[in-house]
N, C-alpha and C positions, 0 to 999 in steps of 0.2 A: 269593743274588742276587735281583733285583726288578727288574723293568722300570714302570716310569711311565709311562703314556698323556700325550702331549701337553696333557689338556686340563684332567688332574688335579695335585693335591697328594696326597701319599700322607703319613699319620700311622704313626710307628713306636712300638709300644708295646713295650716288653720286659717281660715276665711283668706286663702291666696297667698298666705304668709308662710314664708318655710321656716319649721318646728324644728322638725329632728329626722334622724334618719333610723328605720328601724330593720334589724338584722332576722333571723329563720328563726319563725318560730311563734309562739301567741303574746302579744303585748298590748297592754291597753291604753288608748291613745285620749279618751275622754266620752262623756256627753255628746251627741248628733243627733241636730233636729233636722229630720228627713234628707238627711245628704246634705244642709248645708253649711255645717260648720267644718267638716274636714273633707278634704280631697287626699289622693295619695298616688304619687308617681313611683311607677316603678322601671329597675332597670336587674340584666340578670349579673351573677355573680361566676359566670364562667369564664373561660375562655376563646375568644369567639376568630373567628376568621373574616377577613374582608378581600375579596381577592381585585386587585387593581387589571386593568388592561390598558398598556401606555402602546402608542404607536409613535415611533422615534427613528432615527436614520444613522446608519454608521457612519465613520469618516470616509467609508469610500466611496460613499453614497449611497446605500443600500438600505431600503426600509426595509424594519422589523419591527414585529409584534408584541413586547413583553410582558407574562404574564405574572403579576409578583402578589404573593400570600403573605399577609398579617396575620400575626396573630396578637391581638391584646384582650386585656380586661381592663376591669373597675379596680382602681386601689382603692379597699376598704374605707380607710382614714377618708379617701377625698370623694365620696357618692353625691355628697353638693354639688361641687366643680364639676362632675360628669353628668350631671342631669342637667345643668343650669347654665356652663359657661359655651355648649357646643350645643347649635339648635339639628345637626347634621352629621356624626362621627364619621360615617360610611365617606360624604363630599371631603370632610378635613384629610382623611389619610391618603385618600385619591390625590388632593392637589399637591400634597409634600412627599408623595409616592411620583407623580409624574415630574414634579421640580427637580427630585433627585435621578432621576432613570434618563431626561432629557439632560441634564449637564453631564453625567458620564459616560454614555453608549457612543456620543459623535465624536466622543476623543479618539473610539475604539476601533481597528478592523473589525471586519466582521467574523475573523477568524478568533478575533483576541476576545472578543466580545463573548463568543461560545465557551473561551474557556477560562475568562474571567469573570463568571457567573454568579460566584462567592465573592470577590469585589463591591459587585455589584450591590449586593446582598446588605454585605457591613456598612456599605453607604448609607444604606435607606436606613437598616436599623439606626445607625447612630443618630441620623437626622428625626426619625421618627421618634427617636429616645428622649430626646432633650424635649421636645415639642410638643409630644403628646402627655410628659411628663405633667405639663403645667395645665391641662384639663383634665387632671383625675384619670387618665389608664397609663397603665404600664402595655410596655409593647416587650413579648418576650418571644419572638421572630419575624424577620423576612426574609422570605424564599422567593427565589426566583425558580419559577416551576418550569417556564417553557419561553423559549428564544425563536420566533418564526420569523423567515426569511418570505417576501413574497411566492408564490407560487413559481413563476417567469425564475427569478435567481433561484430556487431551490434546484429546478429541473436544470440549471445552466450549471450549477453545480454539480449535480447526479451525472451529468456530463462532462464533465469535468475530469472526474473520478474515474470514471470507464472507459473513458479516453484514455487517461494515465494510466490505468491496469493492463488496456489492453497494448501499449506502447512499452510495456514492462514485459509483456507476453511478448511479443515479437521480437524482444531484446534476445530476453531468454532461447527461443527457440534459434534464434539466429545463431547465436551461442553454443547453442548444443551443435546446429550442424556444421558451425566452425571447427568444434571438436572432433566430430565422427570423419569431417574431412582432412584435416590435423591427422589423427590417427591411421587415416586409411593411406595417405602419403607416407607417413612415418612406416607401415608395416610396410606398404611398397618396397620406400627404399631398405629397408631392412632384408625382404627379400631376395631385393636386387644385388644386395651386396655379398649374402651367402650363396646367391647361386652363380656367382661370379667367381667369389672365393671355390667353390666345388667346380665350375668348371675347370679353374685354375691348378687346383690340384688335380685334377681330373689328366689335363692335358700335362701337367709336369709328369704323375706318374708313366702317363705314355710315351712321353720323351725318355725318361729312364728307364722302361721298357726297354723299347725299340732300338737305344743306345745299348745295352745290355745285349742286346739278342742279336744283335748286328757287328756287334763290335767283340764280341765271345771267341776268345781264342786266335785273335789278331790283338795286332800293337798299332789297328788307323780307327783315327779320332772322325768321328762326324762334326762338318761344319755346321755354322747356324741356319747356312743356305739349308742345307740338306735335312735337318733337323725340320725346319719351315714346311718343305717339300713333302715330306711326311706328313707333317699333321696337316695339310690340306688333303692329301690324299687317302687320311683315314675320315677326315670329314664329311669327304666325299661320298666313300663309299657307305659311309653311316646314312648318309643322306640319301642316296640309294634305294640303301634298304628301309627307311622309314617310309619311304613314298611307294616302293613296290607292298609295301605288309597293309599299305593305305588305297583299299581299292576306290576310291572316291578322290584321293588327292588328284591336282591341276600340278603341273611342272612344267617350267621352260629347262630344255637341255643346253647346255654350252655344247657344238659341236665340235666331236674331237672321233680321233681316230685311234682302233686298238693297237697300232703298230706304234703311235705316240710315246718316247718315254715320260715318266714321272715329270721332269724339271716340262715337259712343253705341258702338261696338263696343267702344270700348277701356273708356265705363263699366262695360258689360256683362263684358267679361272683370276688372276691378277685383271688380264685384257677387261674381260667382264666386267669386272666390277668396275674399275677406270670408266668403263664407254658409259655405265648405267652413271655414274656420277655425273659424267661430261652433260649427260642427254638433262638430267635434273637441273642442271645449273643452266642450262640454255630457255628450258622451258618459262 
């Protein structure tokens, strides 16, 4: 009598000869004088894993490590064939594990290699399928669990990377102070243009002042000369008074005299600015 563990198949040999094969549970196999008329191999009835390690090289040259998980068992029907026709399960799925992994990783980048993983995968399955078919297990996965790059290419990588991010930062930021300089131009001239427009009307309503209040109850027109004469000599005086109200202000005076009228002031300030121009262009 013989009891079978649940998880095994039990091989019955009688004097070296294989009998039968007996399944979980008590069965009686016959008469035994002292151990030697039957012997009995066993194998388990699970699922088992074998996990392969291939070292292989990409197309761009780059060794890597692949780590790939079997999973198979025992097909009931064929517990003969898996005891008897492999003296080595664990060596047989290694060598059609590495035959497979070496003929497709060197087709691959090493980019494509990462992310054709599941490729990889249905390779081995299918080759493992047919193959391990004909020695009794069924193969019901491979996985490719892990893709290593040497140490040397991993970190030339990770450099890589951070190189690129940080070359993505300095885009960016360039960027932005493209912007904030973009914009601080932009208000500038925007600036520039209403407070030109307000001088403008600034100085037109002074001229329609000044025309107004000059020319009130008379029929004589102001020319553009005298128009001109004027608004220097309100600018003047404005300027004047901005520098007197500024006890820190620095000023050069154009020398002139109070007996001077309007038209020689305003040649005077013309003189000025002509000779400061002349002097600029010489320098």
């Amino acid at each position: 009598m013989v009891a079978v563990p649940q998880d095994k198949y039990y091989v019955v040999e009688h004097f070296g000869k294989f009998q039968e094969v007996l399944g979980p549970g008590l069965s009686c196999v016959g008469l035994d004088l002292c151990g030697c008329c039957f012997q009995f191999r066993s194998i388990s009835s699970r699922v088992e894993q074998n996990m392969c390690i291939v070292e292989t090289k990409t197309k761009d040259n780059v060794f890597v490590t692949v780590h790939v998980a079997i999973q198979q068992s025992v097909v009931p029907e064929r517990v003969h064939d898996a005891i008897y026709k492999l003296s080595c399960v664990d060596a047989q799925i290694d060598s059609y594990v590495a035959d497979v992994v070496r003929s497709h990783v060197p087709k691959m980048m090493l980019d494509d290699a990462f992310e054709n993983k599941d490729a990889i995968s249905d390779a081995v399955m299918q080759q493992l399928a047919v193959h391990m078919k004909d020695y009794g297990f069924v193969i019901h996965k491979a996985l490719v669990t892990e893709l290593t790059p040497s140490k040397e290419v991993a970190s030339a990588m990770n450099e890589i990377t951070r190189q690129s991010r940080l070359r993505d930062a300095e885009i960016m930021r360039a960027e932005a102070e493209k912007i904030k300089v973009v914009k601080a131009a932009e208000a500038s001239a925007e600036s520039a243009r209403l407070q030109g427009e307000g001088i403008a009307n600034q100085r037109s309503a002074i001229v329609d002042g000044l025309r107004s209040s000059i020319t009130a109850g008379t029929d004589e027109t102001l020319t553009s000369d005298k128009i001109s004469e004027l608004l220097l000599m309100t600018q003047y005086f404005e300027t004047m008074r901005d520098i007197g109200a500024n006890s820190k202000a620095t000023a050069i005076f154009i020398p002139q005299s109070p007996g001077q009228g309007i038209a020689d002031i305003a040649g005077q300030l013309r003189g000025g600015i002509l000779q400061a121009a002349a002097v600029q262009q010489t320098m």
